[in-house]
N, C-alpha and C positions, 0 to 999 in steps of 0.2 A: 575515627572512622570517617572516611570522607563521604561527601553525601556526591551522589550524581547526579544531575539534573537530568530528565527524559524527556525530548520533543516529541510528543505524539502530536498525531494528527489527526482530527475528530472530525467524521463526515459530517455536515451539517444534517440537521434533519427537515424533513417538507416542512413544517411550520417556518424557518427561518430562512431558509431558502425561497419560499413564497414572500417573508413578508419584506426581505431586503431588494427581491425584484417588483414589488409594490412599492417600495419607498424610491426607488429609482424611477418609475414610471411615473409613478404622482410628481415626483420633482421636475422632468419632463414637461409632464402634461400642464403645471401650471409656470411654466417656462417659455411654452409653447403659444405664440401671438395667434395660430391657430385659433384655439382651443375659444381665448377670449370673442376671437371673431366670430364662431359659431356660436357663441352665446348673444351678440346683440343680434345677429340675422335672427335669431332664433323669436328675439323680442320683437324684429320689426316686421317679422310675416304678418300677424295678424290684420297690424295698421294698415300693411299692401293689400291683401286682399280685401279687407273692408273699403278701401278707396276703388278696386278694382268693380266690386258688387256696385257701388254706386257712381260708378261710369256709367254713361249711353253708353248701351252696347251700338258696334259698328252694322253700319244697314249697307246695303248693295243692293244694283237695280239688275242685277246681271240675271239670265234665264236659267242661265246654267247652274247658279246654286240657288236658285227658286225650292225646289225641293231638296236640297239638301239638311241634313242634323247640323242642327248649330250648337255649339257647346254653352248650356246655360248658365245666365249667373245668377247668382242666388242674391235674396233682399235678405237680408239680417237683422229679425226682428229685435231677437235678443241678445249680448254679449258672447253668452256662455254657446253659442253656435258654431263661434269661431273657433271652439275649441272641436265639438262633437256633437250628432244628431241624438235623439232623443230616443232612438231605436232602429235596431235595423240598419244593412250596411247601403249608405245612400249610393255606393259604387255598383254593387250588384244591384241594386234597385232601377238605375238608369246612369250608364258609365258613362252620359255627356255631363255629367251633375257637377260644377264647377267644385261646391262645397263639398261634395266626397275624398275631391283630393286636397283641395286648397284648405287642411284643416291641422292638426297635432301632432295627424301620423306624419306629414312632410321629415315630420324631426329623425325619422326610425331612417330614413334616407341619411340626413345628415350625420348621424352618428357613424354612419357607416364610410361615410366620406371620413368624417376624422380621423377612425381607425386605420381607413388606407394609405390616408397618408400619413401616419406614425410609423406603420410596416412599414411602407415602402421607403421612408428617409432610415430605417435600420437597415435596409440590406444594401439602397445606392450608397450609404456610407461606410459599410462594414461593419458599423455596432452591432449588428446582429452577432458574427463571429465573436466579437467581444464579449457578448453575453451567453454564448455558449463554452465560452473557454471557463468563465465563471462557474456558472449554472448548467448543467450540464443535462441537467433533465429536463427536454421542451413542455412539460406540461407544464411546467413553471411559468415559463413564458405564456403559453394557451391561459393559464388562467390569470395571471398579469394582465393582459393584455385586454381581454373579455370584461374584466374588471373598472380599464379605466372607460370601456367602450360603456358600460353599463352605466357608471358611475356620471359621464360627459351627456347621456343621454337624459338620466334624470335631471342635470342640471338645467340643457337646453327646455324640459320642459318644464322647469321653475320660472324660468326667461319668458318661456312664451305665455304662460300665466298672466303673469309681469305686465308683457306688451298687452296681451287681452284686456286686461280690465283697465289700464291706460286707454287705449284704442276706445274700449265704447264707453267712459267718462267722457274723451272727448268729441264724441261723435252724438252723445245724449243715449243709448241704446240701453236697455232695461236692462237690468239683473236679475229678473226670476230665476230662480233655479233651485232646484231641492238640492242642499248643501252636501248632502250624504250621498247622494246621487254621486255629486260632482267628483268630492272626495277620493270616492270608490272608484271612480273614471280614472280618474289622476293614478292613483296609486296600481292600479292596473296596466295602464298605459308604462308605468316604471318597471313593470314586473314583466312584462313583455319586450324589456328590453334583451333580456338574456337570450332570447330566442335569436331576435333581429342580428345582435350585434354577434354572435357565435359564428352565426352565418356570415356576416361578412367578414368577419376573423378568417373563416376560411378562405373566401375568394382570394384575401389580402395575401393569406401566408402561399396561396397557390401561385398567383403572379409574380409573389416578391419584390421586384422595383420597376416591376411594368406599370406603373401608376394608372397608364390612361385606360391598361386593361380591366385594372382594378375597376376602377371608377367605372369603366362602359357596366360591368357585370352588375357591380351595386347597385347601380340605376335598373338594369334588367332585371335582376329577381326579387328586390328591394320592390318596386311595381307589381311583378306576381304575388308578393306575399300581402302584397298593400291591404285588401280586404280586412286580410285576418286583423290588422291592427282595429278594425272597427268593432270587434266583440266587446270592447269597451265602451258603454255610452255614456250619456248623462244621466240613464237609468239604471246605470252599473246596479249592482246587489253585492252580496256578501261574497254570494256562487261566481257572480262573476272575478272576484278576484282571487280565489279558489283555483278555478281556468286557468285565470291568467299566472297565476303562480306555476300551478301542473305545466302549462305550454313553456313559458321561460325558463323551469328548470329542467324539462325533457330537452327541448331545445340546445341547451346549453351542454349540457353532455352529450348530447350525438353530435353537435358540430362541434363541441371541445374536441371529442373525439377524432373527428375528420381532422382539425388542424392539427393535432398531435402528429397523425400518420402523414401528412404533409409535410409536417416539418421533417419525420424522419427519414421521408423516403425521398425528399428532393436536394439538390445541393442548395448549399445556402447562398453560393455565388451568386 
């Protein structure tokens, strides 16, 4: 009796399907001269704006901006500032506050930058198509992709850790800080990333290889959400990463969501 061989053909299931467009993306992303670049800017923010704070600020004799807000720069007593204030969002507290922006959350921008232009080199070179001829359910990709953005974001703020406590060893600048504070700050700030990067996931997959649009929009609502990145302090608590947990993964499903419906409802050209 002779035996038959049967070629079936067996749909992958999501598990495999998510994790082979993870194993693709990762191999990317650490492929990607990018990826490394945002990791040293990431370490050398701090040492900039520490040298920035301890510039003369610029004087003028002019009448005309006699009364004028000047944007102020902050002394930096302690290391751990550069990271984040000790309460309270110093942006909504007074939006000339140099140190409101000049601090951790910068990185929630940059992540968002990296994501766009990951999108945008898949669809000006057609591997996006590639990956749908594959993969063929975009959430795949939504969560692929939200992934490495997540992923790239806690890295940059391991980097900028890094630079920090570099930066005020060489500047002589104390270390006080309640450790568990800091901790809770930190891993907050990571948990927040799924919010961040979700949302530019979407702008990214809305322009597709409009790059410069990308970028304009991440810079605009990246800045509107800037605040919210400060619920995280150096007095972080338990609750607060609780929050931050709730916020990144509410986050992360309503703009997963939106990039889903973007991908389906636009051409991938």
């Amino acid at each position: 009796m002779a035996n038959t061989a049967k070629n079936t053909f067996e749909t992958p299931t999501f598990g495999n399907r998510v994790r082979s467009m993870l194993k693709l993306d990762f191999y990317r992303l650490f492929h990607t001269p990018v990826f490394y670049i945002m990791l040293t800017v990431a370490a050398m923010i701090p040492a900039m704006v520490l040298a920035l704070s301890m510039a003369e600020p610029p004087t003028s004799n002019s009448p005309h901006t006699a009364n004028t807000p000047q944007m102020e720069m902050p002394v930096f007593d302690n290391t751990w500032q550069l990271i984040e204030s000790t309460g309270g969002s110093a942006i909504a507290d007074n939006p000339l506050d140099f140190a409101g922006f000049a601090n951790i959350n910068m990185l929630f921008i940059f992540a968002g930058l990296l994501m766009a232009i990951f999108v945008a080199h898949d669809y000006s070179s057609g591997f996006v198509k590639n990956i749908f001829t594959v993969h063929s359910k975009k959430m795949d990709y939504v969560l692929s992709k939200s992934a490495i953005g997540i992923f790239s974001g806690a890295g940059m703020i391991v980097t900028y850790v890094f630079g920090t406590v570099l930066a005020g060893l060489l500047t002589g600048k104390a270390f006080d800080v309640n450790v568990a504070g800091l901790i809770l700050c930190l891993i907050s700030k990571m948990l927040l990333m799924g919010v961040f990067c979700s949302l530019f996931l979407s702008i990214a997959v809305f322009f597709r290889n409009r790059l410069w649009l990308t970028i304009c929009f991440t810079f605009l609502l990246g800045m509107m959400f800037y605040p919210a990145a400060s619920i995280a302090t150096l007095s972080a608590t338990g609750i607060t990463v609780l929050i931050s947990l709730f916020a990144g993964t509410v986050g992360a499903v309503g703009f997963g969501a939106v990039s889903n419906i973007f991908l389906k409802t636009r051409d991938l050209a």
